[in-house]
Rosetta silent file (secondary structure, phi, psi, omega in degrees, C-alpha in Angstrom):
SEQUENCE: XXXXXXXXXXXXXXXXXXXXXXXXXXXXXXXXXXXXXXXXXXXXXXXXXXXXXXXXXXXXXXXXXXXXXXXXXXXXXXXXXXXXXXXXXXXXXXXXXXXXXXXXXXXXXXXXXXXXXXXXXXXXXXXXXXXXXXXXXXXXXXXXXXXXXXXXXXXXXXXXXXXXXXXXXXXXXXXXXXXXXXXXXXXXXXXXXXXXXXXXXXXXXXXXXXXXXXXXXXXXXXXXXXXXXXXXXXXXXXXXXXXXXXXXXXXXXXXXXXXXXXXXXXXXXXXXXXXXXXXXXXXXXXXXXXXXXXXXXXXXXXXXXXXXXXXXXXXXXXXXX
SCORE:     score description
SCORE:     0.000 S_00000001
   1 L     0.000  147.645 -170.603  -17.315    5.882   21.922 S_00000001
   2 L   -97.413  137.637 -144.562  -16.362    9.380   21.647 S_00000001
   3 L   -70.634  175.409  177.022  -14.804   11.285   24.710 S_00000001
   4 L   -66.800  -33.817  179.292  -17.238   13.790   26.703 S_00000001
   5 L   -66.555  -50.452  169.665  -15.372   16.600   25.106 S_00000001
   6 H   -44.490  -45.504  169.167  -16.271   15.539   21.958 S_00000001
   7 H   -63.809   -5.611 -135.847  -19.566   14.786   22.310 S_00000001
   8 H  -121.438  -55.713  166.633  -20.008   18.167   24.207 S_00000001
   9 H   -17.286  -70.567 -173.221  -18.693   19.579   20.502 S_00000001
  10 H   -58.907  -41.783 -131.558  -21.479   17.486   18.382 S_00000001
  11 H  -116.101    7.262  179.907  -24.177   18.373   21.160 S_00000001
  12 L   -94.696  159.938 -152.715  -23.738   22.331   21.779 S_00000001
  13 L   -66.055  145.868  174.227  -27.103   23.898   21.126 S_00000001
  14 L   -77.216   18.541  168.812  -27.018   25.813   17.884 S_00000001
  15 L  -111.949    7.822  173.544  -27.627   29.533   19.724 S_00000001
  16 L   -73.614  165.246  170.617  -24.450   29.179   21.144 S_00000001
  17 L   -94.314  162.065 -146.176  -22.314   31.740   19.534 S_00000001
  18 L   -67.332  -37.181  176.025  -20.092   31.093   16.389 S_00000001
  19 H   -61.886  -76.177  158.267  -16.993   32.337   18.299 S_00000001
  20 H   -39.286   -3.667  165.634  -16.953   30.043   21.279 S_00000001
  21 H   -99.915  -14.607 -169.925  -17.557   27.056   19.174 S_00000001
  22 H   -91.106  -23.210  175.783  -14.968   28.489   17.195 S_00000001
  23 H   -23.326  -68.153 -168.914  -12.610   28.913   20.540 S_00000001
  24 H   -49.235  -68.876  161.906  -13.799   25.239   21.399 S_00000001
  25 H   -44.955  -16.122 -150.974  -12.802   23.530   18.007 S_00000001
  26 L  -102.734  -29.891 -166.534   -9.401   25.588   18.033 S_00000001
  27 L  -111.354    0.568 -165.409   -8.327   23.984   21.671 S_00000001
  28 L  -124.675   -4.053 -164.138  -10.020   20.528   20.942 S_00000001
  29 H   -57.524  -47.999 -141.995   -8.189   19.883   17.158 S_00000001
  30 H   -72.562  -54.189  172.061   -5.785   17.508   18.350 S_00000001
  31 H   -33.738  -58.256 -167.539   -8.815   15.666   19.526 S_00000001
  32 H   -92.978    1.368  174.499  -10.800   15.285   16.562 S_00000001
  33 H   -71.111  -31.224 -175.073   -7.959   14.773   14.057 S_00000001
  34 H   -67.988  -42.232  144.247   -7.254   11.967   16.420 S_00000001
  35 H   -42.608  -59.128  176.732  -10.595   10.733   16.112 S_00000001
  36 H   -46.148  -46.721 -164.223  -10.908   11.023   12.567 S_00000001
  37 H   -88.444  -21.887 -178.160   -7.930    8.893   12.052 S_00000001
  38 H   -68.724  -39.558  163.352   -9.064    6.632   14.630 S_00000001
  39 H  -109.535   -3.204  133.076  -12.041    6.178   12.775 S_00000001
  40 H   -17.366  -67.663  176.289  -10.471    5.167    9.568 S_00000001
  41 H   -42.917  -49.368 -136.948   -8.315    2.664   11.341 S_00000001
  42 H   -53.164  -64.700 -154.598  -11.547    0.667   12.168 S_00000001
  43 L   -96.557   29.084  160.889  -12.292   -0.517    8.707 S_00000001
  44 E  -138.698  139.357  156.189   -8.641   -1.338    7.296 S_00000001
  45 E  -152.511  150.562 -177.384   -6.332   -3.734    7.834 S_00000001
  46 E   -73.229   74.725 -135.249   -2.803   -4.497    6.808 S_00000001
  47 E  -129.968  135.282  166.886   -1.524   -8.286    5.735 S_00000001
  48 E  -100.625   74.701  158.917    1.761   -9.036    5.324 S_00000001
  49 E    -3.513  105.059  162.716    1.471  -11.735    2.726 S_00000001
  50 E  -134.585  118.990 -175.639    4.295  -14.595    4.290 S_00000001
  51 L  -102.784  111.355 -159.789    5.840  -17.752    2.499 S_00000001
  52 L   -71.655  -39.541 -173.576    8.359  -19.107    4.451 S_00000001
  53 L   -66.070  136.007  167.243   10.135  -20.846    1.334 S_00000001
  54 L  -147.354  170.621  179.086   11.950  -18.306   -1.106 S_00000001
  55 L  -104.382  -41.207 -129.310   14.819  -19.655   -3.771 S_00000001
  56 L  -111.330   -1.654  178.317   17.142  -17.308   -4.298 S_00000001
  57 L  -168.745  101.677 -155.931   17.895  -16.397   -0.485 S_00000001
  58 L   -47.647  114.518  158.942   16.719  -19.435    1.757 S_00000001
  59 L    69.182   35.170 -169.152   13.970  -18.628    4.194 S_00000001
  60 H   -54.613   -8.790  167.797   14.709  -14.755    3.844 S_00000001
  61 H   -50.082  -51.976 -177.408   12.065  -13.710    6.516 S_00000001
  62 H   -78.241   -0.955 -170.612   13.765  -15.079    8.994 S_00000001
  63 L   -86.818 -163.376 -162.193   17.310  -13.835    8.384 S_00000001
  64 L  -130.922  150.416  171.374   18.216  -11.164   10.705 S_00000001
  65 L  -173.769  103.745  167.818   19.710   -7.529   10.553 S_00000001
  66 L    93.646   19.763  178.823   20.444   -5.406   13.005 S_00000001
  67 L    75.214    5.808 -175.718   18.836   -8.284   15.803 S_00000001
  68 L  -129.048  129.875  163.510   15.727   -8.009   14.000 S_00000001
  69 L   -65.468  172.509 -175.498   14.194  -10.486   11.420 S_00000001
  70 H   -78.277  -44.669 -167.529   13.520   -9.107    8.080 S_00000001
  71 H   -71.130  -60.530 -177.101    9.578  -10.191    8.619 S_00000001
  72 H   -91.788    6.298  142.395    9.216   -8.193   11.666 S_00000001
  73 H   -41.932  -62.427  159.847   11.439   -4.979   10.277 S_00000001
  74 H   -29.497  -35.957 -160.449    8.630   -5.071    8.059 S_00000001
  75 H  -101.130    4.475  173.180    6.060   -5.420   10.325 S_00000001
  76 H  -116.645   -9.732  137.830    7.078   -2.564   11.896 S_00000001
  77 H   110.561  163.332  151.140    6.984   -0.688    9.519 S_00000001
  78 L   -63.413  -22.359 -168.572    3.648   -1.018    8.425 S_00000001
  79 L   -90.917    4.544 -175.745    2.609   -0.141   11.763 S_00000001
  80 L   -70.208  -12.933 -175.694    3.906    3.456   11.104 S_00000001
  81 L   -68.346  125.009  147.848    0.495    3.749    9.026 S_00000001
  82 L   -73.071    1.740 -174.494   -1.942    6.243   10.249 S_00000001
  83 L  -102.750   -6.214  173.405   -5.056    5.565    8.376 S_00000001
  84 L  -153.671  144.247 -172.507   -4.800    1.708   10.098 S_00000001
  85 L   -84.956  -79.406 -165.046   -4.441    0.255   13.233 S_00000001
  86 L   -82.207  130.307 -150.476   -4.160   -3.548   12.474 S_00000001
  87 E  -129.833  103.655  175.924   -1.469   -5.280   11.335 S_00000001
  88 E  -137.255  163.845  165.828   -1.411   -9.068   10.762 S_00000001
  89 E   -90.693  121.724  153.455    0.780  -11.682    9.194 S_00000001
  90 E   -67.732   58.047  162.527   -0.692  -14.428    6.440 S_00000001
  91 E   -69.167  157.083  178.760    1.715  -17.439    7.460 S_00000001
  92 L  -117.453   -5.187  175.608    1.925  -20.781    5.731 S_00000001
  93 L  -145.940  166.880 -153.913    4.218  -22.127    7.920 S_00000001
  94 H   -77.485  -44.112  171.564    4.799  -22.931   11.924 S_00000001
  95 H   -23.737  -53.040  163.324    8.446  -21.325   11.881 S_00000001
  96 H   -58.170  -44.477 -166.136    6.950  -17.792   10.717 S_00000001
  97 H   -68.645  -18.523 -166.363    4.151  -17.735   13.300 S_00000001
  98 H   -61.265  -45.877 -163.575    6.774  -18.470   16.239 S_00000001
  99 H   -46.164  -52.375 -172.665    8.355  -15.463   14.847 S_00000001
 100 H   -62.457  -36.776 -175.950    5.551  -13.212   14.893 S_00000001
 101 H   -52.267  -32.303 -154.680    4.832  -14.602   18.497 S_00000001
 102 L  -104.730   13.815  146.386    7.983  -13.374   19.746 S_00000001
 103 L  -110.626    0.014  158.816    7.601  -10.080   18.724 S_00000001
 104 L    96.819   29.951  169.906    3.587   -9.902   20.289 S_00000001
 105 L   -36.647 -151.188 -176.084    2.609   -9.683   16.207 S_00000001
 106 L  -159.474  152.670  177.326   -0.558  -10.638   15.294 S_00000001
 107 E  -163.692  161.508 -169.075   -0.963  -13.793   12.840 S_00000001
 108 E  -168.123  132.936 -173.923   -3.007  -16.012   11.215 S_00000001
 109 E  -101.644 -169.176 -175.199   -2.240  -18.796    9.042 S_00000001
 110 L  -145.481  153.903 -174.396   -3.176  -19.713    5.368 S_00000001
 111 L   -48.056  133.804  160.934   -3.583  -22.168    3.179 S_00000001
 112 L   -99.303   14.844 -177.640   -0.115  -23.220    1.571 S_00000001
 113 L   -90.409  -46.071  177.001   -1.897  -23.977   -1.788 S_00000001
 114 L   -35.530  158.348 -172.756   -2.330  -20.015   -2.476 S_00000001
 115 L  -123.639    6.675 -169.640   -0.698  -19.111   -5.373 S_00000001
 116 L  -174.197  162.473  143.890   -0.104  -15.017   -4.760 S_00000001
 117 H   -41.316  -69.359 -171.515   -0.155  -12.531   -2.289 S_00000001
 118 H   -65.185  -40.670 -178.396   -3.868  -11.237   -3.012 S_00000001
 119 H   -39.462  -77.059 -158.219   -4.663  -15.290   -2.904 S_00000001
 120 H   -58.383  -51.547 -164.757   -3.409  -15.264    1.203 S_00000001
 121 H   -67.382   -4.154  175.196   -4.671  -11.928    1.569 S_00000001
 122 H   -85.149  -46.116  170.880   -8.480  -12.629    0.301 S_00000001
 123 H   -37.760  -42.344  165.594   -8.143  -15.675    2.662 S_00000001
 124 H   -68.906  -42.171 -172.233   -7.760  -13.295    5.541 S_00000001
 125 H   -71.466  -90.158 -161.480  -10.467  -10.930    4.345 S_00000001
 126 L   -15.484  -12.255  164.212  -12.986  -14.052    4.336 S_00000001
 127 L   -81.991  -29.159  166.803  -12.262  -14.365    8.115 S_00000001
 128 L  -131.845  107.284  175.779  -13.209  -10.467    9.096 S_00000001
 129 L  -102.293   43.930 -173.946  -16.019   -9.754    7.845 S_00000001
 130 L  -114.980   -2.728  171.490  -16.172   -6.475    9.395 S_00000001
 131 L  -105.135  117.791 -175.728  -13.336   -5.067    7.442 S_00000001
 132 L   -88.865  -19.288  162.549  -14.034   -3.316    4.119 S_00000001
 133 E  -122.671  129.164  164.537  -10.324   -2.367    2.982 S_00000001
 134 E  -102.417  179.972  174.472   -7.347   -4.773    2.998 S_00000001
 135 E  -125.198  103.550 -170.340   -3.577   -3.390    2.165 S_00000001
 136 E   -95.347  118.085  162.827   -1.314   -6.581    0.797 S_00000001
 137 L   -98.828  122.353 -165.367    1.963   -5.226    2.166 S_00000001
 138 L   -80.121  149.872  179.245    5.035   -7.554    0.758 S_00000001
 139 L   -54.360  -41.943 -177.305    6.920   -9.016    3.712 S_00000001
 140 L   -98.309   29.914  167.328   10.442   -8.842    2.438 S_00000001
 141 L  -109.433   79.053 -158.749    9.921   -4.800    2.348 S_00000001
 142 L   -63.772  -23.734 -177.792   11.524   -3.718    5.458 S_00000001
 143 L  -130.218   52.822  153.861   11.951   -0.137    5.051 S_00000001
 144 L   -81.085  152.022 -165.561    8.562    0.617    3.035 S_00000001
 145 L   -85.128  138.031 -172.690    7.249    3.822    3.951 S_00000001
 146 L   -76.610   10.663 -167.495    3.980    4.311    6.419 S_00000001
 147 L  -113.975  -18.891  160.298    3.475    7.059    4.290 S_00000001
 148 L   -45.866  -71.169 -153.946    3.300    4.815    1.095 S_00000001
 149 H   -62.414  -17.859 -161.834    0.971    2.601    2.684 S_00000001
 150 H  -105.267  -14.423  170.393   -1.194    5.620    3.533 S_00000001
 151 H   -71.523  -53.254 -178.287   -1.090    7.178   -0.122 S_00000001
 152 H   -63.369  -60.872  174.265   -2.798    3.923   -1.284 S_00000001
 153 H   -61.413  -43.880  150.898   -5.353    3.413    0.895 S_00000001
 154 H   -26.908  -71.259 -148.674   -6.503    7.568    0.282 S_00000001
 155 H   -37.474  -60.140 -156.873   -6.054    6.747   -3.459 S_00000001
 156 H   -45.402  -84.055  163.960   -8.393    3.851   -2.742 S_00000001
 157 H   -38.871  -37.102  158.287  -10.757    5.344   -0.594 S_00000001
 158 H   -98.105    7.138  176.778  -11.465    8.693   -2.493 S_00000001
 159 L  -103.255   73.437 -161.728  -11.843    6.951   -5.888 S_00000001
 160 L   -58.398  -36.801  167.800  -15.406    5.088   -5.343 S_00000001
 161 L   -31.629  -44.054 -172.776  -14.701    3.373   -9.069 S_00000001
 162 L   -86.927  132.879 -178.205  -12.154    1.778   -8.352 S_00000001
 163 L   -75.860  -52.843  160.251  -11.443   -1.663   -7.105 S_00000001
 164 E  -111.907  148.025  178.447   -7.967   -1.458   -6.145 S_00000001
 165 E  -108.588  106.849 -171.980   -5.129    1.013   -5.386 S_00000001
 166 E  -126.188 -177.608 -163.723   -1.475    0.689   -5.940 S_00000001
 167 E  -133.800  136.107  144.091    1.716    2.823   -6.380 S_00000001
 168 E  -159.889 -156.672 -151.061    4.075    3.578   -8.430 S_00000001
 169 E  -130.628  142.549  166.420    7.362    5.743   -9.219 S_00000001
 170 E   -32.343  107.451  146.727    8.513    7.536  -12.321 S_00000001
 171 L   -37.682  144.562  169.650   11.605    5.378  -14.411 S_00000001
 172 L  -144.354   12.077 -174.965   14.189    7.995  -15.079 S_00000001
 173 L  -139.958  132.975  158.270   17.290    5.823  -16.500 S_00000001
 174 H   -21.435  -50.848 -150.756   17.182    3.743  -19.506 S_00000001
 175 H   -90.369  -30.114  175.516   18.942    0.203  -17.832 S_00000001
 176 H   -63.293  -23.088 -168.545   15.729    0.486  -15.408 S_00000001
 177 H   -74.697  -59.274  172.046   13.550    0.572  -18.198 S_00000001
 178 L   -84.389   22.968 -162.546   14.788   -2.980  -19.566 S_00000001
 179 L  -124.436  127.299 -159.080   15.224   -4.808  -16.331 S_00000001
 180 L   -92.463    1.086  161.939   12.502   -7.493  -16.309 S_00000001
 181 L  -120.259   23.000  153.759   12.353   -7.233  -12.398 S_00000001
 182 L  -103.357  135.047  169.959   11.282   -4.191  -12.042 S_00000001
 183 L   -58.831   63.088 -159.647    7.305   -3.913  -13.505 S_00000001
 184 L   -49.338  157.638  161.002    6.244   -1.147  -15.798 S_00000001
 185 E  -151.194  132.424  165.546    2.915   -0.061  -15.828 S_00000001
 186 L   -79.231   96.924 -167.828    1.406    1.590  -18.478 S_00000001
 187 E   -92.755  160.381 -168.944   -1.025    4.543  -16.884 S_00000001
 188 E  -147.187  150.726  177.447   -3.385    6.348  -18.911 S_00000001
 189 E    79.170   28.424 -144.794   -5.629    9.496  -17.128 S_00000001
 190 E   -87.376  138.101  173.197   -2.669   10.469  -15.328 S_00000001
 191 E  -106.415  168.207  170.089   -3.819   14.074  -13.277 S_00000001
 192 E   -53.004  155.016  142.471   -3.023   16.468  -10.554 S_00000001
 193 L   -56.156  125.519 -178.578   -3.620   14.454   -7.227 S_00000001
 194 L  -107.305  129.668 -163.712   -6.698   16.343   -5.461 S_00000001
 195 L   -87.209  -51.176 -165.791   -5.699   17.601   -2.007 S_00000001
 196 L   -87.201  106.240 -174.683   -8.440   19.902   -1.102 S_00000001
 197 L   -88.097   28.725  159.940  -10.633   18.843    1.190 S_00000001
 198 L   -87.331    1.036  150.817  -13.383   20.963    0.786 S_00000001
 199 L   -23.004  156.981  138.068  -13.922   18.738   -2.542 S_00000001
 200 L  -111.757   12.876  164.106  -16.312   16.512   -2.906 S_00000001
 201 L   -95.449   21.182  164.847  -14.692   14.508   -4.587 S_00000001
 202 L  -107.265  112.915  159.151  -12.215   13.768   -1.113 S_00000001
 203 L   -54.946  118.435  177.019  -13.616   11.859    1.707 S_00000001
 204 L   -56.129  -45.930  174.244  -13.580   14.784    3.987 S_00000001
 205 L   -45.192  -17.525  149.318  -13.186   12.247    7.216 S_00000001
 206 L   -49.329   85.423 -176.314   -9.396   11.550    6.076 S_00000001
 207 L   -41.919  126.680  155.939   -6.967   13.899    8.301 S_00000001
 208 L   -62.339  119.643  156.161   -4.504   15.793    6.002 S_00000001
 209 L   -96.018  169.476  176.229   -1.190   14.198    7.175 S_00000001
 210 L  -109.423  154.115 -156.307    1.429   15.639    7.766 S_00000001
 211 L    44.417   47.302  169.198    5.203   15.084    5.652 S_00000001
 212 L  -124.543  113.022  163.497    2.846   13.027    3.422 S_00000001
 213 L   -74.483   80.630  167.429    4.223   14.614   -0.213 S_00000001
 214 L  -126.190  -52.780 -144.791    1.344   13.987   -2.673 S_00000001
 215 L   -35.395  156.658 -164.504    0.002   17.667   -3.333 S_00000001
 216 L    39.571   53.383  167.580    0.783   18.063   -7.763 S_00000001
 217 L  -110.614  151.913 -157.204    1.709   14.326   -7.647 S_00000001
 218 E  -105.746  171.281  158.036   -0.220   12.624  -10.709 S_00000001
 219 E  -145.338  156.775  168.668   -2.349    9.700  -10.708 S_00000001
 220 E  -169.007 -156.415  177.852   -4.288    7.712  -12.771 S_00000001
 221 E   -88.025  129.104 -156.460   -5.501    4.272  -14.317 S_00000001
 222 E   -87.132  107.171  162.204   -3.419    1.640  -14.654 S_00000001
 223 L   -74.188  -17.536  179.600   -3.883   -0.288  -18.385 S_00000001
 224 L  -149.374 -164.984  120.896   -1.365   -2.484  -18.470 S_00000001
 225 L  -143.116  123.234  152.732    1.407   -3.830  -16.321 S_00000001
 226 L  -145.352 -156.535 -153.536    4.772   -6.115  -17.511 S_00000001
 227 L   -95.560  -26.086 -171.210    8.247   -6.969  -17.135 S_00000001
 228 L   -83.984  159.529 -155.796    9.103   -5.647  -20.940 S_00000001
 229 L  -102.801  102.339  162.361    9.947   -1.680  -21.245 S_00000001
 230 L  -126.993  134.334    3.488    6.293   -0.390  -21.909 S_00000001
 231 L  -106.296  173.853  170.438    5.419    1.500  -23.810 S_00000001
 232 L   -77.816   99.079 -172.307    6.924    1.194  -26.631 S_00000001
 233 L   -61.528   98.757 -169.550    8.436    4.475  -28.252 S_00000001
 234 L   -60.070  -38.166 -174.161    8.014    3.495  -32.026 S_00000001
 235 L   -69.667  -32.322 -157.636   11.135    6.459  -32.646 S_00000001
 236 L   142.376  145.648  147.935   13.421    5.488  -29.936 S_00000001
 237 L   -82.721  151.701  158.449   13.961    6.578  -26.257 S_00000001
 238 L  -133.071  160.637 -167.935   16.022    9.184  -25.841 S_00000001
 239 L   -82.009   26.880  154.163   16.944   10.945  -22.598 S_00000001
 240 L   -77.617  -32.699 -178.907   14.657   13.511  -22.959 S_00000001
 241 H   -50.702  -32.568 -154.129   11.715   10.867  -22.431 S_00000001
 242 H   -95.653    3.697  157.555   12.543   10.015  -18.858 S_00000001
 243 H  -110.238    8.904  147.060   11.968   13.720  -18.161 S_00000001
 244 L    -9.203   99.033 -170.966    8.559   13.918  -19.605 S_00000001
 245 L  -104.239  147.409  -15.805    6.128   15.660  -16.796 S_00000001
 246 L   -60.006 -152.795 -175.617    3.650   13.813  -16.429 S_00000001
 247 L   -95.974  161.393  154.877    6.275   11.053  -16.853 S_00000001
 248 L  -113.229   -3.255 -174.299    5.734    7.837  -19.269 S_00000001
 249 L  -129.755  121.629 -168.178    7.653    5.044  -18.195 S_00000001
 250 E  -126.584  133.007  161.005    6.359    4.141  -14.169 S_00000001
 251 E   -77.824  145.188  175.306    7.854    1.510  -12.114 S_00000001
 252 E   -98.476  131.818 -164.532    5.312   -0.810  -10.147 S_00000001
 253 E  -127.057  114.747 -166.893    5.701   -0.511   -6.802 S_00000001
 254 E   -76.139  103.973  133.336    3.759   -3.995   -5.005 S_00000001
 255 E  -106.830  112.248 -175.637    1.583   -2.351   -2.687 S_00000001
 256 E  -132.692  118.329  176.388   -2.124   -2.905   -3.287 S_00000001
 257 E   -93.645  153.675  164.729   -5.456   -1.754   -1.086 S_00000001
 258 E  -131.590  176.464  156.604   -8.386   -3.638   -1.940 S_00000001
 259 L  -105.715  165.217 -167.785  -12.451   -3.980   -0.906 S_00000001
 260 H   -76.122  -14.688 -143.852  -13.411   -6.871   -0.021 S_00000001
 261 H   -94.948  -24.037  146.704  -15.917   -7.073   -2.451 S_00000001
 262 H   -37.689  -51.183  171.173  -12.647   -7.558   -5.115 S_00000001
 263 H   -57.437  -34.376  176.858  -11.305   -9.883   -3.275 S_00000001
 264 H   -60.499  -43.700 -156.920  -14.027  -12.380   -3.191 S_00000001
 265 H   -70.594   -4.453 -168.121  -14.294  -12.101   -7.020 S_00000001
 266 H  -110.195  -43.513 -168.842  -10.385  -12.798   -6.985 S_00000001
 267 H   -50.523  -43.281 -174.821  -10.434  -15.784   -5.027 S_00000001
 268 L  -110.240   29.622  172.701  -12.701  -17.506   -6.852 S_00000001
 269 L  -112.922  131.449  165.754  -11.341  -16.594  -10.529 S_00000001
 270 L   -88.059  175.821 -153.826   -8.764  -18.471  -12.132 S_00000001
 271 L   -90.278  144.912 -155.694   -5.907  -17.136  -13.512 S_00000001
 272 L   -93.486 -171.356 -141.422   -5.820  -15.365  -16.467 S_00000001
 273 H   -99.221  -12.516  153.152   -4.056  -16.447  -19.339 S_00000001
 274 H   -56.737  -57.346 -118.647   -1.732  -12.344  -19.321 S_00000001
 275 H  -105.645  -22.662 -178.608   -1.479  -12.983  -15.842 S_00000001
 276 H   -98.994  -16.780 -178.496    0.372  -16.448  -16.113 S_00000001
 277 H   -67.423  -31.512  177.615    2.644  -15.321  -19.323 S_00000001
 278 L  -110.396   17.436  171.854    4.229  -12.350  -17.156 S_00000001
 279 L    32.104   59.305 -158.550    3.467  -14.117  -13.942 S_00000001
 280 L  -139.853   77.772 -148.218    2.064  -10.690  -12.674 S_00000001
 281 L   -73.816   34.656  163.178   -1.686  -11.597  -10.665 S_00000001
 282 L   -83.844  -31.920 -174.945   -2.504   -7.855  -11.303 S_00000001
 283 H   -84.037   -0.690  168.512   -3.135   -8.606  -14.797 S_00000001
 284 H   -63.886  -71.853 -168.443   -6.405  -11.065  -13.770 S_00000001
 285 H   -50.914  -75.867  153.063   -7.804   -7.849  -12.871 S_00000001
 286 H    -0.833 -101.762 -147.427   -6.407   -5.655  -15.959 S_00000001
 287 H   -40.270  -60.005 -136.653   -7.962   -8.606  -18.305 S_00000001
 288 L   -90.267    2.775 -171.511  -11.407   -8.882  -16.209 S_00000001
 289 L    45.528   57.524 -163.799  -11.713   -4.859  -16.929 S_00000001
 290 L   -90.844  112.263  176.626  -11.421   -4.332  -13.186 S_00000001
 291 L   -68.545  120.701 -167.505  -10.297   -0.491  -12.220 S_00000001
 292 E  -102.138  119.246  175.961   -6.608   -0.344  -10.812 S_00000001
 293 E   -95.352  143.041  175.838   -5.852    3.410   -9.532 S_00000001
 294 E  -109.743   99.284 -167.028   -2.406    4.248   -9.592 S_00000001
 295 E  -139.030  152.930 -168.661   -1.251    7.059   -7.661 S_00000001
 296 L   -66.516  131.920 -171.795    2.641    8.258   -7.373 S_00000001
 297 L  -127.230  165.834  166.861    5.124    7.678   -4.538 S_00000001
 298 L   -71.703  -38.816  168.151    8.759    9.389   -4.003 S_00000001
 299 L  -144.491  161.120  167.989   10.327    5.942   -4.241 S_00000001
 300 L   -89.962  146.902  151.632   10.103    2.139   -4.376 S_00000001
 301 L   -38.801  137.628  155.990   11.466    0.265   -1.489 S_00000001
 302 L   -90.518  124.671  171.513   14.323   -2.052   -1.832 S_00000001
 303 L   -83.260 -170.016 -175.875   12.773   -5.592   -0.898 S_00000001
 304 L  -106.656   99.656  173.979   14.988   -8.234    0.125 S_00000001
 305 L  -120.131  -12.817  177.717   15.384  -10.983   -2.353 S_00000001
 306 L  -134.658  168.440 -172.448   19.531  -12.099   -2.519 S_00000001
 307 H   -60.148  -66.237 -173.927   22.133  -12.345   -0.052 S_00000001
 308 H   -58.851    3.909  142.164   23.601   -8.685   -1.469 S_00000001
 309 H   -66.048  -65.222  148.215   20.083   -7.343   -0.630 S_00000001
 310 H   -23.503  -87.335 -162.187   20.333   -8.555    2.822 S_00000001
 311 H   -39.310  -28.192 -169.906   23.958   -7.131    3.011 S_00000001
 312 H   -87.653  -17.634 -163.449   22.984   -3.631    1.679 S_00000001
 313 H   -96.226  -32.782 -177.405   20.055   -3.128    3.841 S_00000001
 314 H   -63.149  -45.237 -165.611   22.089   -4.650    7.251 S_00000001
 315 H   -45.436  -67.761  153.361   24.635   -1.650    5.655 S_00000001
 316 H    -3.797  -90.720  173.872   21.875    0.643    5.713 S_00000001
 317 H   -17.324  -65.498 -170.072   21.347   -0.059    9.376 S_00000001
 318 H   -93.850    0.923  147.287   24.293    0.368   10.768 S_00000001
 319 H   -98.744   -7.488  156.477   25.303    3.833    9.546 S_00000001
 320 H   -13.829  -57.978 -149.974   22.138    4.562   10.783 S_00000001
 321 L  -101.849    0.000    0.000   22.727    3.633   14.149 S_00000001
């Protein structure tokens, strides 16, 4: 419900004069930007995809840094986003949920038969069916930015075409280019970001944040995504390429908002036959001619996937601290 001041806003008589309404708005801003974002939050929420098993660094949720588990570094955050309020964990196992308990999380479990991130996170949407955007945040990303998270879900939200929204970051060195675990994506359409929210093509109800660095940042449609350095420069690269504006060779950075009405259609599609050769469930969508918006971040995160991940990020920490 909206406070009495607010309401007193919507409800003065139109013969008041334009200056005292403008007086009124000028002492009340904090109010309705707060509102505004408040009503945003309603209709997103934020799943942290969680699998208790990983191989290459055993049960990495749970390891600790800095007195904190890696799963709720993460979870906290995600909670730095302003455009959403709710935050939950997808566990498959009892070991995660304790975890989440004992930081007053929020959780829910899932099937241990999913097969992906969007898999647990469709599972979740089927449970609220009052929420029209989710955000699959990965678990083992402890120091992803709420300002990331908040770039996607705009992208999402002012591009009514599109079914999902994701991020990603310019390549600017050759050995990054060829390293099959970071994800190229091939973008096509890529443009200015639009900013101005007398558009109409900007939901105006989205608050301008503040320190969120998109204004000239490009975006566009995502055509392809693998592991191999695409595309492929029939002459050569040379190190003029990787300073291309817009840019051509973009790192995938896994962050994805979705509607629900994607999600359904993903649950109950099997997987396509791109999507199991590069083992990359983005490309069911790609193949299925689905629209993937892309839009540009300052950086990727470093997740946590080996012990010398874990070591650099407790490292992190403590000159931090």
């Amino acid at each position: 419900m909206l406070e009495p001041s607010l309401l007193q806003v919507h409800l003065t008589p139109i013969h008041d004069s334009l200056p005292r309404l403008a007086f009124y708005f000028q002492a009340n801003v904090e109010k309705v930007s707060r509102f505004c974002v408040q009503a945003n939050m309603s209709n997103c929420m934020i799943v942290l995809p969680a699998r208790l098993a990983s191989t290459r660094l055993p049960e990495k949720l749970l390891q600790k840094a800095n007195g904190k588990s890696i799963l709720r570094h993460t979870y906290e955050a995600a909670s730095l986003s302003k455009l959403s309020d709710r935050v939950l964990v997808a566990v498959d196992d009892e070991k995660l949920a304790n975890e989440v308990e004992s930081f007053c999380g929020s959780w829910q479990f899932t099937s241990t038969e999913c097969q992906s991130g969007t898999d647990r996170v469709a599972e979740i949407a089927s449970s609220f069916p009052e929420i029209d955007l989710f955000v699959n945040v990965q678990s083992d990303e402890p120091e992803i930015s709420g300002q990331t998270i908040d770039a996607v879900i705009r992208s999402l939200k002012n591009c009514p075409e599109a079914d999902i929204a994701t991020a990603g970051t310019p390549i600017r060195h050759l050995e990054e280019l060829h390293d099959p675990s970071r994800v190229k994506i091939v973008l096509g359409n890529v443009m200015p970001q639009q900013t101005d929210l007398s558009s109409n093509q900007v939901d105006p109800s989205l608050p301008k944040l503040e320190g969120l660095a998109i204004e000239g940042r490009g975006q566009g449609r995502a055509i392809y995504f693998s592991r191999s350095p695409v595309p492929h420069l029939r002459d050569g690269v040379t190190e003029q390429d990787f300073q291309r504006t817009p840019p051509i060779f973009w790192h995938h950075i896994g962050i994805y908002a979705y509607r629900r009405d994607f999600l359904m259609w993903f649950a109950k599609t099997q997987a396509s036959t791109l999507e199991q050769l590069e083992k990359l469930e983005q490309l069911r969508a790609i193949e299925a001619g689905k629209v993937v918006q892309v839009v540009e971040v300052e950086h990727a995160a470093a997740g946590i996937d080996t012990q010398k991940d874990l070591d650099n990020f407790r490292a992190r920490l403590a000159r931090m601290s």
